[in-house]
VEXRO-504989 format. One record per residue (C-alpha): x, y, z. Coordinates in steps of 0.1 Angstrom, whole numbers, padded with zeros to 4 digits, always signed. Example, Ala and Ser with C-alpha at 12.3 -4.5 7.8 and 13.67 -1.06 7.14 Angstrom:
+0123-0045+0078+0137-0011+0071
This chain:
+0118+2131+1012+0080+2145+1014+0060+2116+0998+0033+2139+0993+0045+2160+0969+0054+2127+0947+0027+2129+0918+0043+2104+0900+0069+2076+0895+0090+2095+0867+0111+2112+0894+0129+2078+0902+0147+2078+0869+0169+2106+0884+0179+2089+0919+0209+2073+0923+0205+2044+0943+0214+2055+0979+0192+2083+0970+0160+2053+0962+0174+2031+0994+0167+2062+1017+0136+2065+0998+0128+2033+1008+0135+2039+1045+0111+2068+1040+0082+2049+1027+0086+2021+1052+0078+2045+1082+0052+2064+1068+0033+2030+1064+0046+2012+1098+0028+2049+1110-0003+2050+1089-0017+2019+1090-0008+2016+1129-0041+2042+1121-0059+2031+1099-0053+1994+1098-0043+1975+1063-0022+1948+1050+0011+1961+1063+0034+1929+1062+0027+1926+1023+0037+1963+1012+0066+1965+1039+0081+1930+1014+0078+1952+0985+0088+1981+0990+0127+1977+0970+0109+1958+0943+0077+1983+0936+0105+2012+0934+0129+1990+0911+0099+1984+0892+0086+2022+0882+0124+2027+0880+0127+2005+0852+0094+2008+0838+0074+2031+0825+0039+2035+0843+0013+2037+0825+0026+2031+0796+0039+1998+0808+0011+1981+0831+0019+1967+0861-0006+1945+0870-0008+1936+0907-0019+1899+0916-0047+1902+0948-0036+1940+0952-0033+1941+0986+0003+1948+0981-0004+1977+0958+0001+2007+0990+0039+2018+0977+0028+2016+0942-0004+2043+0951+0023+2066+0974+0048+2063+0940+0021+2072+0919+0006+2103+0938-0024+2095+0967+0002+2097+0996-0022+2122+1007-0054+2101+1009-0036+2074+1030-0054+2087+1061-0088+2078+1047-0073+2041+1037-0100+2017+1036-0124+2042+1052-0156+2053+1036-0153+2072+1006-0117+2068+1013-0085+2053+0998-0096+2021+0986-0068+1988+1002-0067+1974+0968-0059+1988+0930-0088+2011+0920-0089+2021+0881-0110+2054+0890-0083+2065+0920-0053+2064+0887-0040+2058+0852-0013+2038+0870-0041+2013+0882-0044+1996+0852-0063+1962+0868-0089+1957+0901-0088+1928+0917-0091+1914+0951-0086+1878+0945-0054+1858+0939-0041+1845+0909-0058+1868+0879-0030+1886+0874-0012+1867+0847-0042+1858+0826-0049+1894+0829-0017+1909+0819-0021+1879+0789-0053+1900+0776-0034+1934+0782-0001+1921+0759-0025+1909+0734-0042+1942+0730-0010+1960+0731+0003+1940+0701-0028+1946+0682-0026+1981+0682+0008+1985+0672+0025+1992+0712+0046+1959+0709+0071+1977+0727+0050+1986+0755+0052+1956+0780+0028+1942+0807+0042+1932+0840+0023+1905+0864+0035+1907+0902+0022+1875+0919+0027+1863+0954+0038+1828+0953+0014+1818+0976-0014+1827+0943+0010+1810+0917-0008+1779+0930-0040+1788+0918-0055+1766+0888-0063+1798+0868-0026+1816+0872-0010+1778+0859-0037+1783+0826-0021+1813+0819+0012+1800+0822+0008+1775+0799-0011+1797+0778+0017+1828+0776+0044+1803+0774+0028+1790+0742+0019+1820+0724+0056+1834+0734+0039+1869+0745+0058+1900+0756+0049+1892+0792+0072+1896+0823+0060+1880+0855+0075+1888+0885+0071+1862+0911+0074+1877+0944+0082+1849+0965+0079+1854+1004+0066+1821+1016+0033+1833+1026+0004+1845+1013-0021+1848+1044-0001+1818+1063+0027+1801+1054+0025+1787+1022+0017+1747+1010+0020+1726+0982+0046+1708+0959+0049+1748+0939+0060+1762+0974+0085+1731+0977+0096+1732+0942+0103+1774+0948+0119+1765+0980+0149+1742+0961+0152+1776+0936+0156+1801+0965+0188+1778+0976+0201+1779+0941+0227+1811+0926+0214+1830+0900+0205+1820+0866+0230+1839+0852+0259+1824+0865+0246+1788+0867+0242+1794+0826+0282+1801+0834+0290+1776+0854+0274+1750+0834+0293+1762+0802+0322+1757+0818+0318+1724+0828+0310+1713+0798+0342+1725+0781+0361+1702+0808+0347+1672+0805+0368+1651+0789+0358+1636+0755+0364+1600+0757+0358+1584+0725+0321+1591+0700+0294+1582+0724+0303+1607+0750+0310+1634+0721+0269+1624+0702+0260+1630+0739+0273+1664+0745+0246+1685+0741+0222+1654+0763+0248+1657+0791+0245+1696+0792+0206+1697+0792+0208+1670+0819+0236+1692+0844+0215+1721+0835+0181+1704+0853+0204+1697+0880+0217+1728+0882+0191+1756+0871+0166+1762+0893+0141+1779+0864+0136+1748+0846+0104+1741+0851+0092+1778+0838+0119+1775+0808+0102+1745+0795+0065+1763+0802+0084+1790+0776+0097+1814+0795+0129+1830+0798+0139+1829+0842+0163+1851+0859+0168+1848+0895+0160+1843+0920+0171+1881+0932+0170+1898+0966+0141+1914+0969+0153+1942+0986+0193+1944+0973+0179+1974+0945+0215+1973+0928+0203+1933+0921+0171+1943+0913+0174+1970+0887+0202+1949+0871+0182+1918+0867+0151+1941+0857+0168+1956+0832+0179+1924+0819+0143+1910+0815+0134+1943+0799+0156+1937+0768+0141+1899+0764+0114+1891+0735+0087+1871+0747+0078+1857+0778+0102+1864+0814+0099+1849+0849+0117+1877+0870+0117+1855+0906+0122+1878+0933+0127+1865+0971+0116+1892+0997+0107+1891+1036+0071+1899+1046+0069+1923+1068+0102+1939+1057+0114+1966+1084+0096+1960+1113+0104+1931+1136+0070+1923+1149+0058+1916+1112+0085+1905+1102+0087+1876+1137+0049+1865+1125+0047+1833+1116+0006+1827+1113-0003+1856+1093-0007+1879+1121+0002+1909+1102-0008+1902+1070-0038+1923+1073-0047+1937+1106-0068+1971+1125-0050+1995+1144-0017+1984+1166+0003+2003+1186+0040+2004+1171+0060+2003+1198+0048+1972+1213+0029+1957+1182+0002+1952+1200-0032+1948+1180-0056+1974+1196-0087+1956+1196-0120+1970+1201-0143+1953+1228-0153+1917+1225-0193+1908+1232-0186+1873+1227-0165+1842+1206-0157+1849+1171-0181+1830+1148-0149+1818+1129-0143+1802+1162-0174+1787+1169-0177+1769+1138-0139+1756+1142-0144+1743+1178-0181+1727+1169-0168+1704+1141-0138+1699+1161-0157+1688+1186-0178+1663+1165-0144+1650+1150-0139+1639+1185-0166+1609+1184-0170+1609+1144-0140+1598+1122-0155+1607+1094-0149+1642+1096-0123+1659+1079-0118+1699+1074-0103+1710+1041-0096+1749+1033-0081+1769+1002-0059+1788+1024-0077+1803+1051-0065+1782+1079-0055+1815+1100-0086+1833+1090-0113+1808+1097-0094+1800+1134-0087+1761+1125-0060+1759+1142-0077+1742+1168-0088+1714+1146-0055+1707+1124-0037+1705+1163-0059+1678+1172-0065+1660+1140-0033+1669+1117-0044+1636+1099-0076+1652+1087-0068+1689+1080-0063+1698+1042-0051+1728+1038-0048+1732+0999-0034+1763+0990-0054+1791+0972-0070+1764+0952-0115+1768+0958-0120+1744+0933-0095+1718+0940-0107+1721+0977-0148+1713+0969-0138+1685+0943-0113+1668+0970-0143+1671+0993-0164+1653+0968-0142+1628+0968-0136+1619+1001-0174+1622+1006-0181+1593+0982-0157+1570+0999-0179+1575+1031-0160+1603+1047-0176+1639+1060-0160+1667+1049-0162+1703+1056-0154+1726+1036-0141+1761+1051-0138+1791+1028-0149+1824+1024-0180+1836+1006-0158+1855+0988-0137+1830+0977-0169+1801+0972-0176+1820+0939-0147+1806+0925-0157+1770+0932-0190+1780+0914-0191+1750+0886-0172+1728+0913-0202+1733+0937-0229+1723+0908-0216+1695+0888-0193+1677+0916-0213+1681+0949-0246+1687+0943-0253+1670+0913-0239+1636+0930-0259+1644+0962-0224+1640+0977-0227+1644+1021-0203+1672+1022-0206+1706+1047-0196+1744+1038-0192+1763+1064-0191+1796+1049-0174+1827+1065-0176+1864+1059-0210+1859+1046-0226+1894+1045-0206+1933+1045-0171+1926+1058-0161+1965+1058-0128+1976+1046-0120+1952+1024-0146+1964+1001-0164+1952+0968-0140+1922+0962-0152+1906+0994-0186+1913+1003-0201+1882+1011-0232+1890+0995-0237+1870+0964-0239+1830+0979-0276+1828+0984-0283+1832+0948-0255+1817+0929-0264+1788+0954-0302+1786+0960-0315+1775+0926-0288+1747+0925-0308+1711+0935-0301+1688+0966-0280+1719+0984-0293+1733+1022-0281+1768+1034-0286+1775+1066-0276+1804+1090-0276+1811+1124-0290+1843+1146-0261+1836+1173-0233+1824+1180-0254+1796+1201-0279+1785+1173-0245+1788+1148-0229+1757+1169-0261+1736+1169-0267+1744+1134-0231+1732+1127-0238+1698+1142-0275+1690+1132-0251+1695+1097-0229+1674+1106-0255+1642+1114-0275+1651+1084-0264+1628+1057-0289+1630+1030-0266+1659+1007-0249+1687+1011-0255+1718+1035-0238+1754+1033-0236+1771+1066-0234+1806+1065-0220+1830+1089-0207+1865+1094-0175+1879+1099-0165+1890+1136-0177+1883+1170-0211+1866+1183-0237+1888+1204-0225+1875+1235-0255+1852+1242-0250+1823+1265-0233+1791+1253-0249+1758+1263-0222+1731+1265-0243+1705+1249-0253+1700+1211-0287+1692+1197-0299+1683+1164-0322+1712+1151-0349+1704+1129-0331+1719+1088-0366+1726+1075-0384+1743+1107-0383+1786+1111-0390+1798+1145-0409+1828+1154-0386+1854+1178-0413+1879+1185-0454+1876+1182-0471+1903+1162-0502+1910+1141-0497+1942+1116-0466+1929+1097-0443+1900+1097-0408+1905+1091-0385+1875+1078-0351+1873+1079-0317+1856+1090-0284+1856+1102-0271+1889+1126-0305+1911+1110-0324+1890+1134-0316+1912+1163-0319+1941+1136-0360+1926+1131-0357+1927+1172-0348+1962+1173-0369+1970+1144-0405+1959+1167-0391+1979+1198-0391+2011+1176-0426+2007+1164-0440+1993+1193-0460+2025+1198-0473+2019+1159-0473+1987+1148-0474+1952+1159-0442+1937+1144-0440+1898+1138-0405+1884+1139-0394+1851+1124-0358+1834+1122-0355+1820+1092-0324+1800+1099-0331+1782+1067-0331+1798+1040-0331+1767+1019-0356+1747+1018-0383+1774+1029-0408+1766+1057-0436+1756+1035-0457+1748+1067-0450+1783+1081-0453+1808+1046-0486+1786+1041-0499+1799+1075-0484+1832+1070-0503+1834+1033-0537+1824+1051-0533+1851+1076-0529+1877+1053-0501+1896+1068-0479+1913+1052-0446+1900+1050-0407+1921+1051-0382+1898+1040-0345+1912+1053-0316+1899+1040-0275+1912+1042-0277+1901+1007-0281+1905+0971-0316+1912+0966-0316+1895+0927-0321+1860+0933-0320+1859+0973-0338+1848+0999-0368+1873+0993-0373+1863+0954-0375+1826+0969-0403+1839+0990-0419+1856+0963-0417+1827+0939-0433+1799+0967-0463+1825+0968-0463+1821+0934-0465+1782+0929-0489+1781+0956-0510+1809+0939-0510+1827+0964-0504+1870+0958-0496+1882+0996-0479+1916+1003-0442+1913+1002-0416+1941+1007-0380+1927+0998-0349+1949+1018-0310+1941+1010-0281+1947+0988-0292+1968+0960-0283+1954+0924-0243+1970+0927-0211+1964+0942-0208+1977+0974-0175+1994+0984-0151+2000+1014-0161+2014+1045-0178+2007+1080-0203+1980+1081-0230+2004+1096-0218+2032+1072-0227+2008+1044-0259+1996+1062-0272+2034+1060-0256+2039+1029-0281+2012+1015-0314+2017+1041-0307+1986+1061-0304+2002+1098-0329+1994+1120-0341+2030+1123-0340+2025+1081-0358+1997+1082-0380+2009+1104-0389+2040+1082-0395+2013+1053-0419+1987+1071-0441+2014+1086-0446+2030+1050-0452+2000+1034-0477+1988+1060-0495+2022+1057-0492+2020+1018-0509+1986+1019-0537+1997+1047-0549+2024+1020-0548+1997+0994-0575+1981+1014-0597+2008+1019
C-alpha cells in the first residue's frame, strides 16, 4: 500500500485482517528505512505497530482520544493519521516533530514527552467528555510499563478506579522503557504475562467451583470465600480489578485477530478497563529486536543491513562518561558513595559503576522523586549519594529537591545531564530550565564545567565537599577533546577563573559557551578587547570577582544555554543590586519560550547565540554604552 496517500485512519474499518497484517509489514519497512535516515525511536514504534492499527480500527480517532504516554511511540499513529509525507523532515528543524504535536493534527489530542501523564490526562479528557454530554465518546491511555511505575500514573489509577470513569488504559507491556525495566510492578506484570487470558481463567475458575464437592455447611457458607481466593491465585488482573478496573489480557501484541477481539470487548465495558497488551520492542528487525541495553530505543542514523550506528566523528569522551567513570573512581577509596538514577542507567553511561559496585547502584525505575528522597535518606545515615538524571527529568523532583534535600542541608550530589539544547528531541527536553527552578532554593551549589577535564575535577571537589548539596551540570554529547590529566584535585566551589584578559567588555559565562566567549574575542580582536571569565559556579557567585569587575567599570555580557528569566544573568544583576552597585549588563540565552526540535546550532541561530551572533550583540552593546558616556 502507498502510506502517503493515507489521510486518515477511517480506511482501516474496510480491511480484512490479512489486508491490515500486510499493512503492517508495509509500515514496518518504511520506518526500519526512514529513520535509518533520519534517526528516531525506532524499537518503540516497530512494538506497536499491530496494536496502533487494532486501535484506530476499533476506535474512532478524534472522536475517541488516544492519548499516548511519553509519545515517542506515536510514529504509526502520525503515518495512520496522514504526515507519512513529512517523515523525511522527522525531528529536523521545522520538521516532523518525534513526539505528539496538537498543531501537526486533530488526531494529536495530548503533547507530552515525559512518562507517566497519560492516564491522569486521559482522567481530565473523560471528565470533560461526560460533562458535555459525549459519554459515549471514550479516552484511551497507551502506557509503556516501564512509565506505569511512575508515582503520578499510580494517582491516577487510584483516582479513575474510584470515580469508575469511562477510561480504557492500554498497558503496553514490553519490558523496557529505555533499559530493561525494574521494580516489584515489572515483577508483578511479569507473573501476568505467564498467565492465560482473563477470559478463560473467569471460565476455568467457574468451573472449578461447580466441582468441588460440598462437604457439609462450612464449606457451602464458604463458597463464594473459596472462589475469590482461587481467583487471586489464578487471575493475573487482580491487583487492577481491586484498583476498579475491569482487566482483559494479557493479549499478543501483534496477533491483530487477538487484538481487535479483546478491543472490542473493552469497548462495550462501562467504566474503567485495563486492556494489557504484551509486545516485542523492536518488532521486525532483529538487530532491535537482539538489544538488550536500550540500544535502539532511540538512536541517529544506522545502516540497515548491518545495524550499525553511523556515528559522526568523536573529539573526545562523552561527558555522560566522564561523570560515570569520576564518581566511579572515587567509590573506589570512599564507601560512602552510592549512584541512584530514575531510569537512565543506559543514557547517563553507568554501567561502569553498577559493574563494579552492584551493591551501591539504585536504579529506581521512572520514579525522579522517589530517586532524590531515597538519596536524602541515605545521606542522613552518613552515606554520599549521587543522583543521576536528566535536566529534563529533575523538574519532576522539583518539591523533592526543596523540602527533602536542601531544606535538611542533606550531603547529596546531582549530576545533571543534558543540561542545555539537546536537538531533536525538542521542547520536552531542553535542558534549559534548572538554573532557575534551582538557584533561589537555600544551601544548593550548581556548578558546571567548560571541559570534559574541569567536569571530572568538578565532580570530585563535589564529592569531598560535605557541607550540603551540589548540582553538577553538564551537556549532552562529547567533550572538546582537551587533554585528560589522570589525577583529581579539589577545585575551589566559590572561585571563577578568568580564560582570556581584556579591557573593553567582559563576557561571563559557563559550561560549552566558554569556548563560544573564546571564539567570540578572536572575532573582535580587530575591535574590541574581550574579557573572558569561566564562571564554573554559577551558584554561589564570585562575590570577590563581580566586586572587582563593578569597580572597574566594565561592562559585563553574561551568556548562558539557558532560560534567561531567573538564570544565571538575573543573579548577576540582582548582586549588583544588593551591593548598590548599577554596572552595564547585557543578559544573552533562551528567550522566555519553548524551544523546539532541530539542530543544536540551527536553534543557537534561531535564538542569536552563535558566536558570530553574539559577536554582533556585544559589539553593539559596547558601542551603545560608549555613546552613553559621551
Amino acid at each position: 500500500m502507498d502510506l502517503t496517500s493515507i489521510q486518515d485512519p477511517s480506511f482501516l474499518k474496510r480491511m480484512s485482517v490479512p489486508e491490515m497484517e500486510a499493512l503492517g509489514a508495509d509500515i514496518r519497512r518504511f520506518l526500519i528505512e526512514k529513520l535509518a535516515e533520519t534517526g528516531g525511536h525506532l524499537a518503540p514504534n516497530l512494538g506497536v505497530v499491530e496494536l496502533t492499527l487494532a486501535l484506530h480500527r476499533v476506535f474512532d480517532s478524534p472522536k475517541d482520544q488516544l492519548v499516548w504516554d511519553v509519545g515517542h511511540q506515536a510514529y504509526v499513529h502520525k503515518i495512520l493519521t496522514g504526515r507519512t509525507k513529512q517523515f523525511d523532515t522527522l525531528r529536523q528543524y521545522n520538521g516532523l516533530c518525534g513526539f505528539p504535536k496538537r498543531c501537526e493534527s486533530d488526531h494529536d489530542v495530548w503533547e507530552t514527552g515525559h512518562s507517566s501523564t497519560s492516564l491522569s490526562a486521559a482522567m481530565g479528557i473523560a471528565i470533560a467528555n461526560e460533562l458535555k454530554g459525549r459519554s459515549e465518546d471514550r479516552a484511551i491511555a497507551i502506557i509503556g510499563d516501564g512509565a506505569l511505575t511512575g508515582g503520578m500514573a499510580l494517582e491516577a489509577l487510584n483516582h479513575i478506579g474510584a470515580e469508575k470513569q469511562n477510561v480504557i488504559v492500554i498497558l503496553n507491556d514490553n519490558e523496557m522503557s529505555i533499559a530493561p525495566n525494574v521494580g516489584a510492578m515489572h515483577n508483578m506484570l511479569g507473573r501476568m504475562r505467564a498467565s492465560r487470558k482473563l477470559k478463560h481463567a473467569r471460565e476455568e475458575i467457574e468451573s472449578l467451583i461447580k466441582h468441588i464437592p460440598i462437604v457439609g455447611g462450612p464449606l457451602e457458607r464458604s463458597g463464594e470465600r473459596v472462589k475469590d481466593m482461587l481467583k487471586s491465585a489464578l487471575i493475573p488482573g487482580t491487583f487492577f480489578e481491586e484498583l476498579g478496573f475491569t482487566y482483559f489480557g494479557p493479549a499478543d501484541g501483534h496477533d491483530l485477530k487477538d487484538l481487535l477481539e479483546t478491543l472490542e470487548y473493552a469497548k462495550k465495558i462501562d467504566g474503567p478497563v485495563i486492556v494489557h497488551v504484551i509486545t516485542k520492542k523492536g518488532k521486525g528487525y532483529r538487530p532491535a529486536e537482539l538489544d538488550g541495553v536500550g540500544t535502539w530505543h532511540g538512536l541517529g542514523p544506522y545502516k540497515i543491513e548491518s545495524g550499525e550506528v553511523i556515528k559522526g566523528k568523536v573529539k573526545g569522551p562523552s561527558y555522560s562518561k566522564v561523570v560515570a567513570e569520576t564518581v566511579t573512581k572515587v567509590a573506589e577509596t570512599d564507601e560512602r558513595v552510592t549512584l541512584i538514577t530514575p531510569a537512565m542507567s543506559v543514557g547517563s553511561k553507568l554501567d561502569c559503576f553498577s559493574k563494579k559496585f552492584p551493591e551501591r547502584m539504585f536504579d529506581v525505575g521512572i520514579a525522579e522523586q522517589h530517586a532524590v528522597t531515597l538519596a536524602g535518606g541515605q545521606a542522613t545515615q552518613g552515606l554520599k549519594p549521587v543522583v543521576s538524571i536528566y535536566s529534563t527529568f529533575f523538574q519532576r523532583a522539583y518539591d523533592q529537591l526543596v523540602h527533602d534535600i536542601c531544606r535538611q542541608n542533606l550531603n547529596v550530589v546531582f549530576t545533571i545531564d543534558r543540561s542545555g539544547l539537546v536537538g531533536a528531541d525538542g521542547e520536552t527536553h531542553q535542558g534549559v530550565f534548572d538554573i532557575a527552578f534551582m538557584r533561589h532554593v537555600p544551601n544548593i551549589r550548581i556548578l558546571m564545567a567548560k571541559d570534559e577535564e574541569e567536569l571530572q575535577q568538578l565532580i570530585y571537589s563535589a564529592l569531598r565537599y560535605d557541607d550540603g548539596p551540589i548540582a553538577i551540570r553538564f551537556p549532552r554529547g562529547e567533550g572538546i577533546g582537551v587533554p585528560m590529566s589522570g589525577a583529581l584535585n579539589e577545585i575551589p566551589l566559590d572561585v571563577w577563573e578568568v580564560e582570556a584578559e581584556g579591557t573593553d567588555v567582559a563576557i561571563l559565562t559557563f559550561g560549552p559557551q566558554v569556548q563560544d566567549a573564546l571564539e567570540v574575542r578572536e572575532q573582535l580582536a580587530g575591535t574590541l578587547s574581550v574579557r573572558v571569565i569561566n564562571c564554573r559556579t554559577i551558584k554561589p557567585l564570585d562575590d570577590v570577582m563581580l566586586t572587582s569587575l563593578y569597580e572597574e567599570g566594565i561592562p559585563l555580557v553574561t551568556l548562558e544555554e539557558a532560560a534567561l528569566a531567573g538564570g544565571f544573568g538575573s543573579s548577576v544583576l540582582e548582586h549588583a543590586s544588593d551591593a548598590r552597585q548599577f554596572p552595564r549588563v547585557l543578559r544573552l540565552g533562551i528567550p522566555d519560550r519553548y524551544i523546539e526540535h532541530g539542530g543544536v546550532n540551527q536553534l543557537l541561530e534561531e535564538i542569536g547565540l552563535r558566536p558570530s551572533q553574539i559577536a554582533e550583540s556585544v559589539q553593539q552593546f559596547v558601542q551603545a554604552t560608549n555613546r552613553q558616556n559621551v
